[in-house]
C-alpha positions as CSV (number, residue, x, y, z in Angstrom):
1,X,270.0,263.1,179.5
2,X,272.4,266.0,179.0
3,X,274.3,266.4,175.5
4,X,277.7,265.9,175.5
5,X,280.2,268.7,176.2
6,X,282.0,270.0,173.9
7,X,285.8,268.8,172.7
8,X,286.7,271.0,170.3
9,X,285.6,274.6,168.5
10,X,285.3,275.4,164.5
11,X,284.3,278.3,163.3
12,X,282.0,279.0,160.2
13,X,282.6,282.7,158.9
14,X,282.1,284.9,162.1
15,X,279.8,282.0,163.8
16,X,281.4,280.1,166.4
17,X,280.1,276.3,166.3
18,X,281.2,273.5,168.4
19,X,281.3,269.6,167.7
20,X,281.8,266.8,170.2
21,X,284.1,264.1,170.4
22,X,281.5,262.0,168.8
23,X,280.7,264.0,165.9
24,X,284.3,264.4,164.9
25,X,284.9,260.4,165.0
26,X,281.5,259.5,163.1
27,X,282.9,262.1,159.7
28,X,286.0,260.4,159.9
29,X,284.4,256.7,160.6
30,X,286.5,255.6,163.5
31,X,285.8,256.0,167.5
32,X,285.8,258.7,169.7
33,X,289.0,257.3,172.0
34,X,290.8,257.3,168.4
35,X,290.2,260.6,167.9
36,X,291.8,261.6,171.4
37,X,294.7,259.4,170.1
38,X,295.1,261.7,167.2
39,X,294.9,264.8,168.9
40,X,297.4,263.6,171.8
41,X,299.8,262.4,169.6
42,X,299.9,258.8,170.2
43,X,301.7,256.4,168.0
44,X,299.0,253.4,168.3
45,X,297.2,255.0,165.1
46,X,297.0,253.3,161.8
47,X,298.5,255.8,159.3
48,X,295.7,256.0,157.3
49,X,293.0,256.7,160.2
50,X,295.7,259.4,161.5
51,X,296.0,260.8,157.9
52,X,291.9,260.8,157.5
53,X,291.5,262.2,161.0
54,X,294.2,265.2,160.7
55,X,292.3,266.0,157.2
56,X,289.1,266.7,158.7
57,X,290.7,268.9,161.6
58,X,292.5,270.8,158.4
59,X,289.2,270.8,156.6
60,X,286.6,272.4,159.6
61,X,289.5,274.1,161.6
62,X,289.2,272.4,164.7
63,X,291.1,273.7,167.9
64,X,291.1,272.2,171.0
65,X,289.8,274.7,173.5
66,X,293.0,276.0,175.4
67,X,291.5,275.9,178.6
68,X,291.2,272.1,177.9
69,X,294.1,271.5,176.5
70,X,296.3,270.6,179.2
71,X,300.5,271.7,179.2
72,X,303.6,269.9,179.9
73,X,306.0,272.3,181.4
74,X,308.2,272.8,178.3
75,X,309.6,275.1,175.4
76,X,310.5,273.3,172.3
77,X,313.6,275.0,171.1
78,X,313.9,273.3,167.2
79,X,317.1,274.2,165.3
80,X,317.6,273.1,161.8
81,X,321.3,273.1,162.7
82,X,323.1,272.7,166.6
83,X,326.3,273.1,166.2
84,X,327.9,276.1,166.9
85,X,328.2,279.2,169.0
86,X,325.2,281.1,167.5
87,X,323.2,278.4,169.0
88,X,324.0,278.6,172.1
89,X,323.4,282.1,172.5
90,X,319.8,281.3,170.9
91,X,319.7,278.8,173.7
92,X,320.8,281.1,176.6
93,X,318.2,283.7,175.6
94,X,314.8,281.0,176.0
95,X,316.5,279.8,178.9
96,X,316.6,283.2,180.5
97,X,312.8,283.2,179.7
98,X,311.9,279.7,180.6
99,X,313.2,279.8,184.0
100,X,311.5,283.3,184.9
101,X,308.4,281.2,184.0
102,X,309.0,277.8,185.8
103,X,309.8,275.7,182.3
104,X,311.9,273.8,180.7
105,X,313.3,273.6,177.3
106,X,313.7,270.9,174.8
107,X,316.1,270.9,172.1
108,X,315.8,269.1,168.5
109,X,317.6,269.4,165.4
110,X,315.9,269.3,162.0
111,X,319.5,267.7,160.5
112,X,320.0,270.6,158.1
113,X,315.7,270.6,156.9
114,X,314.3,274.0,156.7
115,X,310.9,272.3,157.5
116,X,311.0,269.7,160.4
117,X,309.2,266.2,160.0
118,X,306.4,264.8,160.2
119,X,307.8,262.3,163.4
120,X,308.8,265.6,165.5
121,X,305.4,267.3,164.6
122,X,303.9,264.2,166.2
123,X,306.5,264.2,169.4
124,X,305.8,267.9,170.1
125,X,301.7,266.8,169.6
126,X,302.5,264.3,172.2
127,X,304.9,266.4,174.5
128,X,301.9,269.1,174.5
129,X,304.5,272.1,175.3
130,X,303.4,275.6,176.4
131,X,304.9,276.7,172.6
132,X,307.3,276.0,169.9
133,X,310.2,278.3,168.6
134,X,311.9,277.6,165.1
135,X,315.1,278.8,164.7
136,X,316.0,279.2,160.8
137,X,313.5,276.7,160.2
138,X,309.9,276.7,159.4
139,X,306.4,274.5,159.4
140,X,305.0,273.1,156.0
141,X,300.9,273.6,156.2
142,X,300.3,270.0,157.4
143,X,302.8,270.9,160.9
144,X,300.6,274.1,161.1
145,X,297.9,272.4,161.3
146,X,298.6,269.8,163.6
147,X,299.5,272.3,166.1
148,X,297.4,275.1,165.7
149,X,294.6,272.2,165.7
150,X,296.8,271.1,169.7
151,X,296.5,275.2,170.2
152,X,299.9,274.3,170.7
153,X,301.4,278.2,169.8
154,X,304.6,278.6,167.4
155,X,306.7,281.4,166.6
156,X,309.7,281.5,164.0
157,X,313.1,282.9,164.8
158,X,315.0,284.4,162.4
159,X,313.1,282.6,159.5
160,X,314.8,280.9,156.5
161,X,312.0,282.6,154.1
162,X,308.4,284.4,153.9
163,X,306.9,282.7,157.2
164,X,303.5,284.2,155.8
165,X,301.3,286.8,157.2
166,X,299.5,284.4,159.8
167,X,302.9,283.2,161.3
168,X,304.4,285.0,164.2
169,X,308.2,285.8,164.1
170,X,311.1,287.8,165.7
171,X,313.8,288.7,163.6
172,X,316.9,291.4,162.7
173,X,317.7,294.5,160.5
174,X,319.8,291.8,158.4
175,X,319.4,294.1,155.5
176,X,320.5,297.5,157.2
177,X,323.3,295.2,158.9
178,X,324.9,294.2,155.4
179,X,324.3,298.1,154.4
180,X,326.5,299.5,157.2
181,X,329.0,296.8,157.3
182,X,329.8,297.6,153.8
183,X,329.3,301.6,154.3
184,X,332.0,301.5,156.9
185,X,334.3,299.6,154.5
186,X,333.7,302.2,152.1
187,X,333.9,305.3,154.3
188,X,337.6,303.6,154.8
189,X,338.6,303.8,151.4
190,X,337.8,300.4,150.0
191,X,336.5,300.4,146.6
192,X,337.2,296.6,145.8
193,X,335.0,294.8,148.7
194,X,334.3,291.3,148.4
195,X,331.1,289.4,150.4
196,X,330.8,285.9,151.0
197,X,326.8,285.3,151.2
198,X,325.5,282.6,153.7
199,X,322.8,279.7,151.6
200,X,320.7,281.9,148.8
201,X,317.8,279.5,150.5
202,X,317.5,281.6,153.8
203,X,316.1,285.3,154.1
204,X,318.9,286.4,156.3
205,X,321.4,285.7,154.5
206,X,320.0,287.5,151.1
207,X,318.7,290.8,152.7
208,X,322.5,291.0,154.5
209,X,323.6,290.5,150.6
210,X,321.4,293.4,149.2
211,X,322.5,295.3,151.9
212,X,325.9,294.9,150.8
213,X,325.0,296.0,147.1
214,X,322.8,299.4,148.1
215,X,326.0,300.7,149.5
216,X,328.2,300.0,147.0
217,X,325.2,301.4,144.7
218,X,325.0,304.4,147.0
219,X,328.8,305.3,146.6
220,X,328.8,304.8,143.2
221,X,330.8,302.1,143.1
222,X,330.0,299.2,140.8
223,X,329.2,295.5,141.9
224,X,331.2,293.1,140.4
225,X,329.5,289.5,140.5
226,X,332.5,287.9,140.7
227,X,333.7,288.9,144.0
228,X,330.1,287.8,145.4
229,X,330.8,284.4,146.5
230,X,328.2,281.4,148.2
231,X,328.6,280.2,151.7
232,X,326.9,278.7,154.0
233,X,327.7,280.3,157.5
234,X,330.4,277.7,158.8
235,X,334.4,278.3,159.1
236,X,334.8,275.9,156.2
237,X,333.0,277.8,154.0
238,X,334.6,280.9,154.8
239,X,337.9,279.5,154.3
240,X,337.6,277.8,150.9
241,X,335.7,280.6,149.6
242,X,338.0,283.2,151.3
243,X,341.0,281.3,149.2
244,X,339.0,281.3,145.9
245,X,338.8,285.3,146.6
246,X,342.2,286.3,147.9
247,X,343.7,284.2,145.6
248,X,342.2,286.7,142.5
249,X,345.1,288.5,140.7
250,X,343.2,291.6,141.4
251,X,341.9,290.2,144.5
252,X,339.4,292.5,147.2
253,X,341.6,294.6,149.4
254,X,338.3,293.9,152.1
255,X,335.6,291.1,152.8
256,X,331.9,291.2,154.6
257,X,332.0,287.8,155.2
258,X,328.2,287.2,155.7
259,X,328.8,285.7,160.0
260,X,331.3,285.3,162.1
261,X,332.2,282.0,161.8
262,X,333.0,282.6,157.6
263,X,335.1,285.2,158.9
264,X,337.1,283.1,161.0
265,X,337.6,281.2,158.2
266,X,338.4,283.9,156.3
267,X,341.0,285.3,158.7
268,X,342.5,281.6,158.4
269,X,342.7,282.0,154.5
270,X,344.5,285.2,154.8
271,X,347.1,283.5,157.1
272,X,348.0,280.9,154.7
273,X,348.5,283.4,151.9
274,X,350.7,285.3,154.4
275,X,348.0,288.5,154.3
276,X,347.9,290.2,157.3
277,X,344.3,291.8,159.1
278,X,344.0,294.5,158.8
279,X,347.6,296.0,157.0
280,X,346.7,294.2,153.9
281,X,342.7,293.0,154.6
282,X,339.9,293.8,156.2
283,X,337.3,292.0,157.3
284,X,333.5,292.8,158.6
285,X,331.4,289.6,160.4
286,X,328.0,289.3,161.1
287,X,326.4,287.9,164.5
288,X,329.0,289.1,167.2
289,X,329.5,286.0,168.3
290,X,331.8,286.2,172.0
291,X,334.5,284.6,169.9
292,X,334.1,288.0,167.8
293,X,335.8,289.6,171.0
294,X,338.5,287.1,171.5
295,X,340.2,286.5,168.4
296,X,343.4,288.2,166.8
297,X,343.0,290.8,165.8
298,X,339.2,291.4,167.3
299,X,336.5,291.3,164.9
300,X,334.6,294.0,163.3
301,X,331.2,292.7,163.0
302,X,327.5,293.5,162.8
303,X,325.8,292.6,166.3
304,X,322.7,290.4,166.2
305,X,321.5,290.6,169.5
306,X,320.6,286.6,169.2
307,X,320.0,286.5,173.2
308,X,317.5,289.3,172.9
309,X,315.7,287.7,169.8
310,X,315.3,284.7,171.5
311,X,314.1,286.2,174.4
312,X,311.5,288.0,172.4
313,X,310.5,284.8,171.0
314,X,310.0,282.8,173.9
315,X,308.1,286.1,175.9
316,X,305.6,285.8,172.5
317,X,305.1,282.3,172.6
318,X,304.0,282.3,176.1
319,X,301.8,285.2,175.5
320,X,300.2,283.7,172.5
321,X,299.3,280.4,174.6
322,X,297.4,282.9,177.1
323,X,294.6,282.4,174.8
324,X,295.2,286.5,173.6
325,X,294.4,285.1,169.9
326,X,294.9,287.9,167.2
327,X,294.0,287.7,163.7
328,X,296.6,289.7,162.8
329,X,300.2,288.1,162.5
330,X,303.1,289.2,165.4
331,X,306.5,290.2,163.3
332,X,309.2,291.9,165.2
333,X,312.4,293.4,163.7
334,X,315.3,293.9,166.5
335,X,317.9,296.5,165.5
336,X,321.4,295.4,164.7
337,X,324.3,297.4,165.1
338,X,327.7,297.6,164.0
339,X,330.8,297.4,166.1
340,X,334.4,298.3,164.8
341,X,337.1,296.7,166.3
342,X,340.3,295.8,165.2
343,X,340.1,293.9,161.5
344,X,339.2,296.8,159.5
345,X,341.8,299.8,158.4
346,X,342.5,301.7,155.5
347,X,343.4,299.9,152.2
348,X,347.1,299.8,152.1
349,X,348.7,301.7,149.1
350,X,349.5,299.4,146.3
């Protein structure tokens, strides 16, 4: 009578060991076919069994063996927000790298959650996708675990906070961006430069705010809380707050407005108060979004190259479901750049 093969691997200090099907469902006191259930993803589980079950594969590390662990043709492509043009180009980029490899790619929304739920985590269990890419978003420990316990791979795009040092990511100079979008304000002649900050909650959008403050620092020139303002990287935002700061009796004679789409709203702002861009305000984005190109007077902005991010992401994701397991975390940095158009001049003598 052979022993039965193996179903999963755990490993003790530097000693692989391997447990069967069997031995996982006797610890946990249920069957061996409700174990599978667990580890597939199927809904036919009590809670309680499921929540007993995923504990033990948290508590001995259990992986399913990649080579057994059989893929749907799929990317899951998890936003916390899908909505606007920054998306898209997120979208176009895995796309690019999808089709190269024969894939498709599924889309979700988090509905504004920095950390998606429990009900997706089990979906994407279920799906059993080549890999999973979260766009300003994150996994809480239990989502970790239920897919690193799938050796279902995940990487983070541009991630909302510290993704930690086991959590493979792709990101942008957001910091250096902020730094040369006010720097070029500056070399202009601005001394009075307000910033409209995306949410305080994500990375991105702090870093592009300290950025903002070493160059005022650098020059010498002071930074004045007041013309700081919160956001939250849509048009509406960039509107209200833009009226809250052109509306100042000593109001900014310039804005980095944190993204694109605040400065849009921004640029709408300054119409209403009849201030014209860039005679009497200029303006510095962030993203360089397509729209960036098309409005009037074209946008200076700080170029994320979004497509190229995602790309990245997606080309690590696949690599890391190779099986090419590294104890060391994958963090990439892409370079941003600023572009000068057309919404950034000299401060107009007052």
């Amino acid at each position: 009578m052979t022993s039965p093969q193996p179903a999963e691997t755990r490993t003790h200090g530097r000693s692989p060991q391997t447990a069967t099907l069997a031995e996982i469902a006797r610890e946990a006191g249920v069957s061996a076919p409700t174990v599978s259930k667990v580890l597939n993803g199927r809904a036919d589980v009590a809670p309680g069994t499921r929540s007993r079950v995923e504990q033990l594969l948290r508590t001995h590390g259990y992986r399913r063996r990649r080579a057994e662990a059989s893929r749907s043709p799929l990317i899951d492509l998890v936003f916390h927000e899908l909505e606007s043009a920054w998306a898209m180009e997120v979208i176009r980029g895995v796309e690019n790298v999808a089709r190269d490899a024969g894939l498709s790619v599924v889309l979700s929304e988090s509905a504004g959650r920095l950390t998606p739920g429990r009900t997706w985590a089990d979906q994407v269990a279920a799906r059993r996708p080549h890999g999973v890419i979260l766009v300003l978003s994150g996994l809480d420990e239990s989502g970790r675990a239920l897919l690193t316990s799938r050796s279902i791979p995940f990487v983070v795009m541009d991630p909302a906070g510290d993704p930690g040092t086991d959590v493979p990511s792709i990101g942008a100079t957001n910091w250096q961006g902020g730094l040369a979008a006010t720097r070029h304000l500056i070399e202009l002649g601005h001394t009075r430069i307000g910033a409209i900050s995306g949410p305080s909650r994500m990375m991105c959008s702090r870093a592009r705010v300290d950025g903002y403050r070493a160059a005022l620092e650098t020059a010498g020139l002071p930074v004045d809380p007041e013309l700081i303002v919160s956001g939250d990287f849509h048009h509406d935002a960039g509107y209200r707050q833009g009226l809250a700061l052109l509306r100042r009796e000593n109001r900014p004679t310039a804005v980095f407005a944190g993204n694109d789409l605040q400065a849009l709203g921004l640029y709408e702002a300054a119409r209403e108060l009849g201030l014209r861009i860039p005679e009497d305000l200029s303006v510095v984005g962030f993203d360089d979004l397509p729209v960036a190109r098309w409005v009037g007077p074209p946008l200076t902005t700080v170029r994320q190259p979004l497509t190229e991010m995602a790309e990245a992401a997606a080309k690590l994701v696949l690599d890391l479901g190779k099986g090419e397991d590294s104890s060391t975390a994958t963090r990439v940095e892409l370079a941003t750049s600023l572009v000068v158009r057309s919404s950034t001049a000299a401060p107009a003598v007052r």
